[in-house]
N, C-alpha and C positions, 0 to 999 in steps of 0.2 A: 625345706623342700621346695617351697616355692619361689623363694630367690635365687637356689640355685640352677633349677630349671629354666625360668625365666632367662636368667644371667647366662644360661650356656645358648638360648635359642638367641640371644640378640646377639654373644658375641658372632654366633655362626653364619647368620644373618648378616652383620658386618661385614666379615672376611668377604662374602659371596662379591657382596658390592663394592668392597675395596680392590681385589682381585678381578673381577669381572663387570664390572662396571655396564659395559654395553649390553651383556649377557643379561644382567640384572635388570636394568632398565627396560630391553624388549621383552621379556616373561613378566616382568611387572604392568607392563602396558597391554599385552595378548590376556592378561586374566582380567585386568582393568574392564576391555571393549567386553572381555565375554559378561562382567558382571552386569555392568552398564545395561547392556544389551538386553540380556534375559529377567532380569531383576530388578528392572530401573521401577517397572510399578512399584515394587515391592516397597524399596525406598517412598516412594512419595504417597505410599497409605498409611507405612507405617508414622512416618515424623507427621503426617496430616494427623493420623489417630494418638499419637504421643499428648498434641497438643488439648483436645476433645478431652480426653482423659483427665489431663490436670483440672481443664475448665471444669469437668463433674464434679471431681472431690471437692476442689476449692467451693464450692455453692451448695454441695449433694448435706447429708447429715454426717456426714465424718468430718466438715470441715473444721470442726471446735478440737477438736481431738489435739492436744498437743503432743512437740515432737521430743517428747519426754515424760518426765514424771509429772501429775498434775501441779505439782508447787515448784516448777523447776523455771527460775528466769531466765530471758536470752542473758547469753554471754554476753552481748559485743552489741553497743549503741546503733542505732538503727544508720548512721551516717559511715559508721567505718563498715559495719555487714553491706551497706550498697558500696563501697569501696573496692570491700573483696570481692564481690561479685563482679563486680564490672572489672576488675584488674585481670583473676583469674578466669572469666570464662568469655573475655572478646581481648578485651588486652593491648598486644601488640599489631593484631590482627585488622583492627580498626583504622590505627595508624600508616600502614601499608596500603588498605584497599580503597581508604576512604577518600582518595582522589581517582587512583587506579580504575575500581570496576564502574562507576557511571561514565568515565570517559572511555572505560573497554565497551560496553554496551550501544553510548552512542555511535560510536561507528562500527560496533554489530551487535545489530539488537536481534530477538530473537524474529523466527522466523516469520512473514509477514508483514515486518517494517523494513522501512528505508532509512536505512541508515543518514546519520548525518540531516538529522529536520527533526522538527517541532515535536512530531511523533516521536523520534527516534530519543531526546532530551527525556521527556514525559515518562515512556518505557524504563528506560535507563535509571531513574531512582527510583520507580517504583519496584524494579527488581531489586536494587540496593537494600531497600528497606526489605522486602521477602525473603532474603539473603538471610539478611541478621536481623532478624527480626522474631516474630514471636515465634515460628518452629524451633530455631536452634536454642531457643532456653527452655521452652515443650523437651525437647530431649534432654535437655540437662537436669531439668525439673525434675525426670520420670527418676533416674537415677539417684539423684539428691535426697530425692522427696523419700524413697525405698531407703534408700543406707540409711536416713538421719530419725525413720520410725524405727526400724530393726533394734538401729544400732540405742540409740537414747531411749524407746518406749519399751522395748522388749529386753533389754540389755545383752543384745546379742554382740560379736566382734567385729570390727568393721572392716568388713571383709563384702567383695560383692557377693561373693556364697552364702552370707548368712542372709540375704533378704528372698535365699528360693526355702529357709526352711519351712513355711507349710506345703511346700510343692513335693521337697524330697525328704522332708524328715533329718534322719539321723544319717542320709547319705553325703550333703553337704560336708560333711568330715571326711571322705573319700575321696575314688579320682575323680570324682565330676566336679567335685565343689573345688578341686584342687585346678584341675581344666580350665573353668569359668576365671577364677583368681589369675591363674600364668596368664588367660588372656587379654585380661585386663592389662595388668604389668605390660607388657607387650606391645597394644595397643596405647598407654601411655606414654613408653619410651620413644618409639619412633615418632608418635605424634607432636611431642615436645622437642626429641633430638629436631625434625625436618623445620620446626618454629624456630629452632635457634639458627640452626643455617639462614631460613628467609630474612630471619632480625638480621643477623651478621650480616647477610646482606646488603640491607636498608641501611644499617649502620654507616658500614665503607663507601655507598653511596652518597648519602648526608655528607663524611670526612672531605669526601671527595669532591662533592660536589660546591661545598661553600669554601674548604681550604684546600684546594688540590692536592691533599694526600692521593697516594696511589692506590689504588683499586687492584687490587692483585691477592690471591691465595695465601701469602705472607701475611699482606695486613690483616688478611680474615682469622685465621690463626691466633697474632696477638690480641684481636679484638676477642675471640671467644676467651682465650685466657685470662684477659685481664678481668672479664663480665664472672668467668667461673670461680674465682678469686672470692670474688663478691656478693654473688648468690650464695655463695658455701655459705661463708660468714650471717649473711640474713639466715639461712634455714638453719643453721645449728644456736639461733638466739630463740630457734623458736618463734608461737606464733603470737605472743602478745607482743614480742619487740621488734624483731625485723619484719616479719611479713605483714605485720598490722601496722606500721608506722610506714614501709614503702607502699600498701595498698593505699592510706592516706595523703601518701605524698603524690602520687600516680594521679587521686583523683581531682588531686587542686593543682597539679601543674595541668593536667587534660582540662579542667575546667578554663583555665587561665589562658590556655590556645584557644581555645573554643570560643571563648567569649571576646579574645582579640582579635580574631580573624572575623567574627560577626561583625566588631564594628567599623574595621579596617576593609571588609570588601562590602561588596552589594548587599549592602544591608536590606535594606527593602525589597531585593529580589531573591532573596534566603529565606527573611518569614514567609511570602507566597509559593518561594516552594516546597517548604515543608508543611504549608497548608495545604494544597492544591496534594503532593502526594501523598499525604497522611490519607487523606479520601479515596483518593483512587486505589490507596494500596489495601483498603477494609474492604470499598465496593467489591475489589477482584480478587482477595483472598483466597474463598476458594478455589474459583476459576485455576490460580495459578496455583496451589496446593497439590491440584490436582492433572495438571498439566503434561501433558505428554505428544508425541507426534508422529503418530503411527503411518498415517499416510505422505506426509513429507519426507519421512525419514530424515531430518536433520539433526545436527548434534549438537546444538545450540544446548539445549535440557541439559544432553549427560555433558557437555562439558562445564556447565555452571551450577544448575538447579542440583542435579544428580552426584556431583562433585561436593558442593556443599552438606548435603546432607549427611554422604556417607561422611567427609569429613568430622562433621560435630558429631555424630554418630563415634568415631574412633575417638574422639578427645573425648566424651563425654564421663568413661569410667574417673581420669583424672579430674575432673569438673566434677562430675557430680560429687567425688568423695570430696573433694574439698569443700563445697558449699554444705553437703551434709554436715562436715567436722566445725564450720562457722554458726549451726541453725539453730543448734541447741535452743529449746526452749517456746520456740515459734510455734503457734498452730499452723495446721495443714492450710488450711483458708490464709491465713497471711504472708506465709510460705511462697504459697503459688503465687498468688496474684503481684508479690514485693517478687520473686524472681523471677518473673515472665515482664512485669508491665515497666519496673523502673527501668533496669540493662536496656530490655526492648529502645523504651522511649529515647533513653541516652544515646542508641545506636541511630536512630531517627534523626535525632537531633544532628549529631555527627556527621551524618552521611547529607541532610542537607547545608552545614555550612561549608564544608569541606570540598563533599561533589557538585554543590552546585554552584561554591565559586568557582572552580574548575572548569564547571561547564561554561559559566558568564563570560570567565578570561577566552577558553577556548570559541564560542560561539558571537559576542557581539564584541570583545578587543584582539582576535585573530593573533593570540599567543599561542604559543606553538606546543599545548601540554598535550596533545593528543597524539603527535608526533615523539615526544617524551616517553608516553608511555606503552607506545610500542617498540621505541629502541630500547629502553632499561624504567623499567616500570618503580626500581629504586632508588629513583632523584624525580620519578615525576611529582610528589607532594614537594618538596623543594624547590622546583621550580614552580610552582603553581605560588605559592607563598611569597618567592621574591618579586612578585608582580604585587603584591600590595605597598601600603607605604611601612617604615619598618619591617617590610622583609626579612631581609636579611636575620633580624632578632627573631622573629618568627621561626624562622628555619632551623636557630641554633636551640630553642625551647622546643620544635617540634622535635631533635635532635636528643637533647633530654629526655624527652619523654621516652623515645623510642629505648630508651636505656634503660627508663626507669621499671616500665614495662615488661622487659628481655629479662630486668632481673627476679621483679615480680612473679612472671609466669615459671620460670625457671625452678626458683625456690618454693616456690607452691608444688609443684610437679615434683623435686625433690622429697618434699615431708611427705606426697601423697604414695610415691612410690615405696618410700619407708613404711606407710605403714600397710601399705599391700602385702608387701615383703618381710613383714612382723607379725606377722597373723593379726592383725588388725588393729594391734597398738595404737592408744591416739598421741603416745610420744612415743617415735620410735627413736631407736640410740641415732647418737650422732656418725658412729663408724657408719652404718646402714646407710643413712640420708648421703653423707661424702662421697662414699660407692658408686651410688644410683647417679649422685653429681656429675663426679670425673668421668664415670660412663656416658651419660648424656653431652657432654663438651666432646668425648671422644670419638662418639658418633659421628657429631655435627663434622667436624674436625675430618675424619675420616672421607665422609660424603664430599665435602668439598673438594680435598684432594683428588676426589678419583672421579667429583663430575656426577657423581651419583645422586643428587639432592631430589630431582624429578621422580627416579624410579623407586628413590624411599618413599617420596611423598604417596605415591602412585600404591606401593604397597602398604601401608600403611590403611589408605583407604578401602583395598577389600578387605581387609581385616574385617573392616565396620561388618560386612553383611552377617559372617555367624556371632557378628556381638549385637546386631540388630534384631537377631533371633532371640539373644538370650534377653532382649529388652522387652521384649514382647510379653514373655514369661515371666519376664520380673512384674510386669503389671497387674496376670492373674496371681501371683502369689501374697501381692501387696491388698490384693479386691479381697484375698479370702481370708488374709490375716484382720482385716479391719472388720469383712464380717463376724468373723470368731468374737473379735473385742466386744462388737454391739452387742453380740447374743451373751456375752459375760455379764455388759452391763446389766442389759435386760433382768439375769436371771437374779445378780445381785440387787436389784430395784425391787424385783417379785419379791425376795428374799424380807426384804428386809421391811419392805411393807407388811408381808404377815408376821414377820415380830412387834411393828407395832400394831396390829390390829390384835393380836395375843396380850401385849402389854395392856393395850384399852380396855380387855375383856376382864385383866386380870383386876382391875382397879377397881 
């Protein structure tokens, strides 16, 4: 029922946007301004309070609580679990914005700055890091954290419905718990289809930009074909061989750029900057958490702060179930803090080698990436790269990466969709997974054709606000299932103390 549902709203969805493209686009954009608009608080208390939340359990008395049975190991080495996390839930996304948005920022920052100055550099990664930083794993957390109790401690299906059963009981079997599930699915499809359009993107940019392949709708085409070829093949090996072996490979090629462009650009003005805004971005956390600009009215917020969140918001059902299906075993407390502070940190890291050589090239050797990436924002990390020495290698490993990533994400999105669409199987068949695959390339595929990648993206993200809703509620259901637990243990603690105080008597 619920992949056929699912599967009939996204083909129709499709048609709309293949067909009417422009049509799609402006009603995607007119429900956009209205969300933004009337609801943008709404957005930045709830991923502000998402975050508050994890901090309580992870420290409160439930943090020992493991997210399973008490004798139950993690799965998966604490090196390949930061793997998957970091592959699935930033990804390719890192890759893309991690020259991109400090150089969109410095020449417009938000409201109150001058673009283009000292100020305006300063701004500019510290909103990088409040980007991808600890809210967007807060929301993923919230998700993860619920499926991977439900689904391992309670032994319930892993399904986002089964984490409201102390809310609805034996409703969750119904159309609500059937609702919440299509929406999920849903929100994962187009979220992952509009990520592979932007990879294909970035892709045909890189081709293009180091070997002057043609940049054209064609080449995009063959590139998602050849990428779907090869995500199938990982997600139907399953998740200890393909997806755990490309999560691994993901993280030592991303390490391996990482660490060559540190010592091939400004080194010494990398560490100060990720020192200098690691500070600024703790001191202003709130401040900018909670940020809004009622008396300017400007759109600086909803077009970046407001845009991100609902985004990780929309990705997050696919996110969270997959880091839930990786957690096995983890307490609540190591949980939290291992997926909020490592990814976090790594995104930190990233955004200062990356953005703030960018900003170095652009600001004191007057290379032209700021002009880059406002004409085609997918060859601006390529050119920023070929300004160091070994460029050029650079660019074809950032290039790799960007692949390795695209198939990463992809195939992870695949299994999750599968087991959405399995009533919550943790292997769902391989027909199922193919399905959801070729659907996903199709989409992408389709969008591109008709131009429509914006106003998928665009739709896509009001989705988020009634799954924001239902995130909300996944928190109190989670607060009352773990109170239930305490008061069990409690009464089995009572319990069993006056057995031994009977046994003492009886002696």
């Amino acid at each position: 029922m619920t992949f056929l549902i699912s599967f009939l709203i996204v083909v129709v969805i499709v048609l709309f946007g293949a067909f009417s493209p422009e049509l799609f686009a402006k009603t995607a954009t007119r429900v956009l301004d209205l969300t933004t608009t009337n609801f943008g608080w709404f957005y930045l208390i709830v991923a502000f309070s998402f975050l508050i939340f994890c901090i309580y359990l992870a420290f409160s008395k439930y943090g020992q609580i493991p997210l399973g049975q008490d004798d139950d190991e993690p799965e998966y080495s604490l090196p390949t679990w930061f793997s998957m996390l970091f592959s699935a839930g930033m990804g390719i996304g890192l890759v893309f914005w991690g020259v991109a948005e400090p150089v969109s920022h410095y020449f417009a920052p938000p409201a109150g700055v001058t673009g283009q100055t000292t100020e305006a550099a300063q701004v500019a990664m510290r909103y990088a890091f409040f980007h991808w930083g600890l809210h967007p794993w807060g929301i993923y957390a919230v998700i993860a954290l619920s499926l991977a109790y439900f689904q391992f401690r309670r032994g319930s299906k892993g399904l986002i419905s089964s984490t409201f059963a102390p809310l609805l009981g034996e409703r969750i079997h119904g159309p609500i718990g059937k609702a919440i599930d299509i929406l999920a699915v849903i929100a994962t499809v187009f979220g992952v289809a509009t990520s592979l359009g932007l990879g294909t993107l970035q892709i045909n940019g890189g081709l293009s930009h180091l070997f002057g392949l043609a940049s054209n709708t064609t080449v995009q085409i063959a590139i998602i074909a050849i990428i779907t070829v090869i995500y199938l093949l990982s997600s139907t090996t399953g998740l200890d061989r393909g997806i755990k072996i490309l999560s691994n490979t993901n993280l030592i090629v991303a390490l391996a750029l990482l660490l060559l462009t540190l010592i091939l650009g400004p080194t010494s003005f990398l560490f100060d900057t990720f020192t200098s805004t690691l500070g600024s971005y703790l001191n202003n956390l709130i401040s900018m958490s909670l940020r809004l600009t009622p008396f300017t009215q400007g759109n600086w917020v909803a077009n970046w702060t407001l845009f991100y969140w609902a985004w990780w918001i929309a990705w997050a059902p696919f996110v969270g179930m997959f880091i839930a299906r990786v957690s096995k075993g983890r307490t609540i407390k190591e949980f939290v803090i291992c997926v909020m502070l490592v990814p976090s940190l790594l995104s930190f890291i990233w955004f200062s080698v990356f953005g703030g050589t960018a900003l170095h090239l652009e600001i004191f050797d007057q290379a032209p990436i700021g002009e880059a990436v406002q004409n085609d924002i997918s060859t601006a990390l390529f050119l920023a790269l070929e300004q160091l020495p070994w460029g050029t290698i650079l660019a074809i490993v950032a290039l790799v990466l960007i692949f390795t990533f695209f198939i990463t994400s992809a195939d992870s999105a695949t299994f999750v969709l599968g087991m959405l669409s399995a009533d919550g199987t943790l292997d769902p068949s391989t027909r199922v997974k193919i399905t959801w695959g070729i659907l996903q390339s199709t989409i992408a595929v389709v969008l591109l054709l008709s131009g429509g990648l914006e106003g998928l993206q665009t739709a896509s993200i009001v989705a988020a606000l009634p799954f924001a809703v239902i995130m909300v509620l996944m928190c109190f259901s989670l607060m009352r299932a773990l109170r239930e637990e305490e008061r069990s243990a409690k009464k089995r603690r009572r319990e069993q103390s006056k057995k031994l105080e009977k046994l003492l008597k009886d002696l």
